[in-house]
N, C-alpha and C positions, 0 to 999 in steps of 0.2 A: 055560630056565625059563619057566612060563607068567606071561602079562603078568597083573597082580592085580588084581580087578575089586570093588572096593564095591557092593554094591546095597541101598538106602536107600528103603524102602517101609514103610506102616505099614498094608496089605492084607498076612495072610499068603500068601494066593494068592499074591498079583501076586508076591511075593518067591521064591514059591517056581518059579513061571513064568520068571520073569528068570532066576532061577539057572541052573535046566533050560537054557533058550536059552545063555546065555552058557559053561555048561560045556559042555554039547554041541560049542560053538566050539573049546574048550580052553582056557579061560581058569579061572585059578583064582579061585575065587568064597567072597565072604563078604556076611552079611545083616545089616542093621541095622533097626530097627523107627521109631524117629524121630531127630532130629539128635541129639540127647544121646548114643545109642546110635552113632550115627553119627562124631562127635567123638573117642570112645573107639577105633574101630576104625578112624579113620585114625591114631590114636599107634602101635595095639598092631600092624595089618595093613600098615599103610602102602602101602595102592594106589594103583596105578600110574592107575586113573581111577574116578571115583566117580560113580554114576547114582540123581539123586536127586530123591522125591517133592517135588510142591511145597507142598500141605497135610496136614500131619501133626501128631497130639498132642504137649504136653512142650516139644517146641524142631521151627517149623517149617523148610521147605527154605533161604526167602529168609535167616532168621536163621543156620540152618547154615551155606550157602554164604560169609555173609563171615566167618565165624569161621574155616572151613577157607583163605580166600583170604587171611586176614591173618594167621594162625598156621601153616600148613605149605602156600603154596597145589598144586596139582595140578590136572590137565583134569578137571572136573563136568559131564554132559551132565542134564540138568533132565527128567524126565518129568512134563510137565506136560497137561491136559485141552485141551479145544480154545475153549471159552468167550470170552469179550472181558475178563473178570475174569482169569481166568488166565494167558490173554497178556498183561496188564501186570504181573503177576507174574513170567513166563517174558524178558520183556525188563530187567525192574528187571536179574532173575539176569544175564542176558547183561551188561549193564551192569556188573554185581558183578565179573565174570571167566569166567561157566560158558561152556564153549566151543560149547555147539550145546544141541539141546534134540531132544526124541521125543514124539510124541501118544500118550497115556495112553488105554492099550485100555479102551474100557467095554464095557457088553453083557454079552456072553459070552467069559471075559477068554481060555481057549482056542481060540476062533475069531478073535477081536480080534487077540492077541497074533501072529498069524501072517501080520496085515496089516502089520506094522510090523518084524515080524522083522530083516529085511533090512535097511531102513533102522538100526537099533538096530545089528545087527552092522558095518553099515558106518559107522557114526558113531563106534562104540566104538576099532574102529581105528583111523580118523582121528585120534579124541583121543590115544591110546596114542601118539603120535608129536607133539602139537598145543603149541605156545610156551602158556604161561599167561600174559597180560595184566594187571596188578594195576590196578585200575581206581578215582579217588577219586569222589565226589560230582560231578554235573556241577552247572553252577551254569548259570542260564538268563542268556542273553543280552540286553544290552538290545535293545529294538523300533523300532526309525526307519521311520516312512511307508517303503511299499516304492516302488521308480520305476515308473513310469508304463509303457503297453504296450509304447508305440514311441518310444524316446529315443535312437534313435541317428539319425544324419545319412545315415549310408550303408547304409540298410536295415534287414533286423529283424537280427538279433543272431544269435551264435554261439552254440553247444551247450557245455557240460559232461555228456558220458555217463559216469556209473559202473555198473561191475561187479562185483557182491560176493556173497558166501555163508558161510561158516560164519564165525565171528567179525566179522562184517560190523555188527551194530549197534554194539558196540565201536566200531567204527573211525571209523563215520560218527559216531556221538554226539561223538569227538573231531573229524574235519576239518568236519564242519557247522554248530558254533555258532562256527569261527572266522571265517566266511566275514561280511561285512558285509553288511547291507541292500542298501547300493548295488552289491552283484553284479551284472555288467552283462549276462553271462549266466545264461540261464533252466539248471538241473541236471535231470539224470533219472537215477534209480537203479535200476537192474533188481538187487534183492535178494532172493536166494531163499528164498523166504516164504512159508508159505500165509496163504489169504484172509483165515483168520479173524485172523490177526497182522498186516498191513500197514496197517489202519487206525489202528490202536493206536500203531503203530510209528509212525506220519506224525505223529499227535499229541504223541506223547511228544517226538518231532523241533522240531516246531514250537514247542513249550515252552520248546526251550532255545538255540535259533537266533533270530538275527539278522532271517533271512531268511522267509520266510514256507515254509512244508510242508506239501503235501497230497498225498493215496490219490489217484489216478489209476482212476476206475470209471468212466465213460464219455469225452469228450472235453474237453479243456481247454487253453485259450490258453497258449501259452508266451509268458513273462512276466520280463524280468530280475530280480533277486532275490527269485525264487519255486525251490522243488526241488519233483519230482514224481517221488512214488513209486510204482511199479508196483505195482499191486493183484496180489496175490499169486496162484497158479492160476492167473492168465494173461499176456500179454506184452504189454507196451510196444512203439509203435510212434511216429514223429514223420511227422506227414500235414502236408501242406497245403490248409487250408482261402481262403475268397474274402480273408479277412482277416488271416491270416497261417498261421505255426506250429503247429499244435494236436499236445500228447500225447494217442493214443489209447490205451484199453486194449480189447485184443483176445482173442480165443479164445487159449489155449494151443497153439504151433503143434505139429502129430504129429513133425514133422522132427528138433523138438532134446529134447535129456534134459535140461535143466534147464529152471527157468520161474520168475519172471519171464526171459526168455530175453535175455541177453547181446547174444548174436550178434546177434539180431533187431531188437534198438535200434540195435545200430552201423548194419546194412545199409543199415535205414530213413532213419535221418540221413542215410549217404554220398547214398543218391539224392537229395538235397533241398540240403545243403549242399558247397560245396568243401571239402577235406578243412582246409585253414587253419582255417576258421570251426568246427572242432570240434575238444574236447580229450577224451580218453577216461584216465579212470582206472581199473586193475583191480588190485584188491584183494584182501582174504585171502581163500581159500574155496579146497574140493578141486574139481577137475577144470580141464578148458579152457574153459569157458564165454567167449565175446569175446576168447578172444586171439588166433585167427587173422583175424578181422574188425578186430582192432584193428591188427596188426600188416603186414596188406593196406592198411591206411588210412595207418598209418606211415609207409608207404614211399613214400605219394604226398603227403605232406607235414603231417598230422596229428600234433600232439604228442600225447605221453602218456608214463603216469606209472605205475609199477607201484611197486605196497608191498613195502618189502623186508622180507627173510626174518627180522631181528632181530625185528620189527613185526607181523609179521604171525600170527596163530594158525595157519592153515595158508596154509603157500606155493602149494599148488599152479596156484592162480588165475594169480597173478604171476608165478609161475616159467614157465609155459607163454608170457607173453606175450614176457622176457625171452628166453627161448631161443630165441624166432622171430625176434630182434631186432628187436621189436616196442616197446620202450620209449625214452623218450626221456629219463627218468630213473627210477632207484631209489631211493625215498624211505622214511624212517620215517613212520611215520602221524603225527607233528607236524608234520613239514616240508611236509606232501601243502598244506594250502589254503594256506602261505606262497608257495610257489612256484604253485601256480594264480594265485594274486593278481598273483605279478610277471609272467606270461604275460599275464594280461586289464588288465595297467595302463593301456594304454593305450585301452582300449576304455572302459571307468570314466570315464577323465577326458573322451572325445568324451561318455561318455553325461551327464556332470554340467555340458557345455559347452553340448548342445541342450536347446529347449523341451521342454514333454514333452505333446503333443497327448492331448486326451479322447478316450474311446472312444466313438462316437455310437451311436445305438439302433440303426441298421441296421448297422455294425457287429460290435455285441457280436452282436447274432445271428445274423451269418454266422459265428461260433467255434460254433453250435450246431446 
């Protein structure tokens, strides 16, 4: 039996586009015009995943979305615009429970449409198989002065590298505002993102953490309880400058298919740090991205932590790392920052036992 497809647009075209695309796949397809319409033809069709506009008349996407996630939930992939407005609309959803999102063809929607195709059909399937997440309100975390550059005794500080993609803001919005200020290592997140979303996404981040969050667009000091996020369309690297650590954000490398690229943060760490001084987390999202990097690093004595399959929207991330025997534990996405914290405890308490030295003017400008 075909898997059953909702499409949820309030363009005739685009509805009529999406259909086309999606039966052509073999999927059995139905149309809805806005969320109200929408609501009805998840009682009466009850599909298997629903692809939904994000500004529409009557009832829009963001309000659809928790009605279906709190009355019948299912996997929603969000067709939303590329804008900076829209991407915080497209992450609220993510946040809601929708399990991925697709760029909304403009232009010429039969030229457009053919830019995304692929993507849309391979996202659709993804969902058609994807855990649904019920997700509440997050509430923002209180703000503690963050520590200081250099507060450890025995040099600059270990890594937390994570690795994520489809359901991934989910995940983080959960393990990131549990983390404290006095995190004694600096994070990096390679989440696969584009540009026009990572900014947004670092803010929204930063909102509700502890810890301080920032886009990664040119170079920048790692810093203990600071996260940095890979600027989306391209890849994260960890360099050493005169003055320490620095995240850089680099070209998209041709080598690998995904981007902010995984792998490319691991490698770049191993060469800078021993594998002890660095923890790598890999998270929900389809493909292998970082798990054979993570699981080469494992072996030479590198913890880490793969999300497990109850938890996770899509395993495939985690499951690749797992199967390399690449993980050092399998965790639900609540358990992921309790157990990073008991790993860096002891790190925390040398960092709240040393001074914490200023950064002097020559210095801060050797990070630049």
């Amino acid at each position: 039996m075909a898997t059953r497809i909702l499409v949820v647009d309030d363009s005739a075209l685009m509805r009529r586009h999406l259909a086309h695309l999606l039966e052509s796949a073999g999927y059995a397809v139905r149309t809805a015009r806005n969320g109200v319409e929408a609501l009805a033809e998840v009682d009466a069709f009850d599909p298997q995943v629903v692809t939904l506009d994000v500004n529409m008349p009557e009832m829009d996407g963001i309000t659809c979305l928790s009605r279906i996630m709190v009355g019948s939930p299912r996997p929603v992939i969000m067709v939303s615009s590329i804008t900076e407005r829209a991407a915080e609309a497209t992450l609220q959803a993510l946040s809601l429970g929708a399990v991925d999102y697709v760029r909304k063809p403009d232009g010429t929607i039969s030229l457009s449409l053919d830019a995304v195709a692929a993507e849309l059909l391979a996202k659709v399937r993804v969902a058609a198989t994807a855990r649904v997440q019920r997700r509440g309100d997050a509430v923002a975390a209180p703000r503690a002065p963050a520590p200081a550059a250099a507060a450890r005794r025995d040099g600059e500080p270990g890594l937390v590298l994570v690795g994520v993609s489809t359901g991934g803001p989910a995940a983080l919005e959960t393990i990131l505002p549990a983390l404290p200020a006095t995190l004694p290592w600096p994070v990096l997140v390679a989440q696969h993102m584009p540009a026009s979303f990572t900014g947004v996404f670092a803010r929204r981040l930063d909102a509700l953490c502890a810890v301080r969050v920032e886009e990664v667009r040119g170079a920048a000091p790692l810093r203990p309880g600071h996260v940095y996020v890979a600027r989306g369309d391209a890849d994260l690297l960890v360099a050493r400058r005169a003055a320490g650590l620095v995240a850089l954000s680099v070209p998209a490398g041709g080598a690998h298919a995904w981007h902010p690229s995984v792998t490319r943060l691991v490698e770049s760490a191993a060469e800078l740090l021993p594998p002890e001084r660095l923890i790598g987390l890999q998270l929900t999202g389809m493909g292998d991205d970082g798990a054979e990097a993570m699981a080469r690093q494992h072996r030479r004595g590198m913890r880490t932590i793969a999300q497990d399959e109850s938890s996770a929207a899509v395993f495939g991330m985690p499951q690749e790392l797992i199967r390399r025997a690449g993980a050092s534990a399998v965790l639900p996405t609540a358990a992921i920052a309790p157990q990073l914290m008991r790993w860096l405890a002891p790190a925390r308490a040398a960092m709240t036992r040393a001074p914490a030295p200023s950064l002097s003017a020559a210095g801060a400008a050797a990070w630049r």
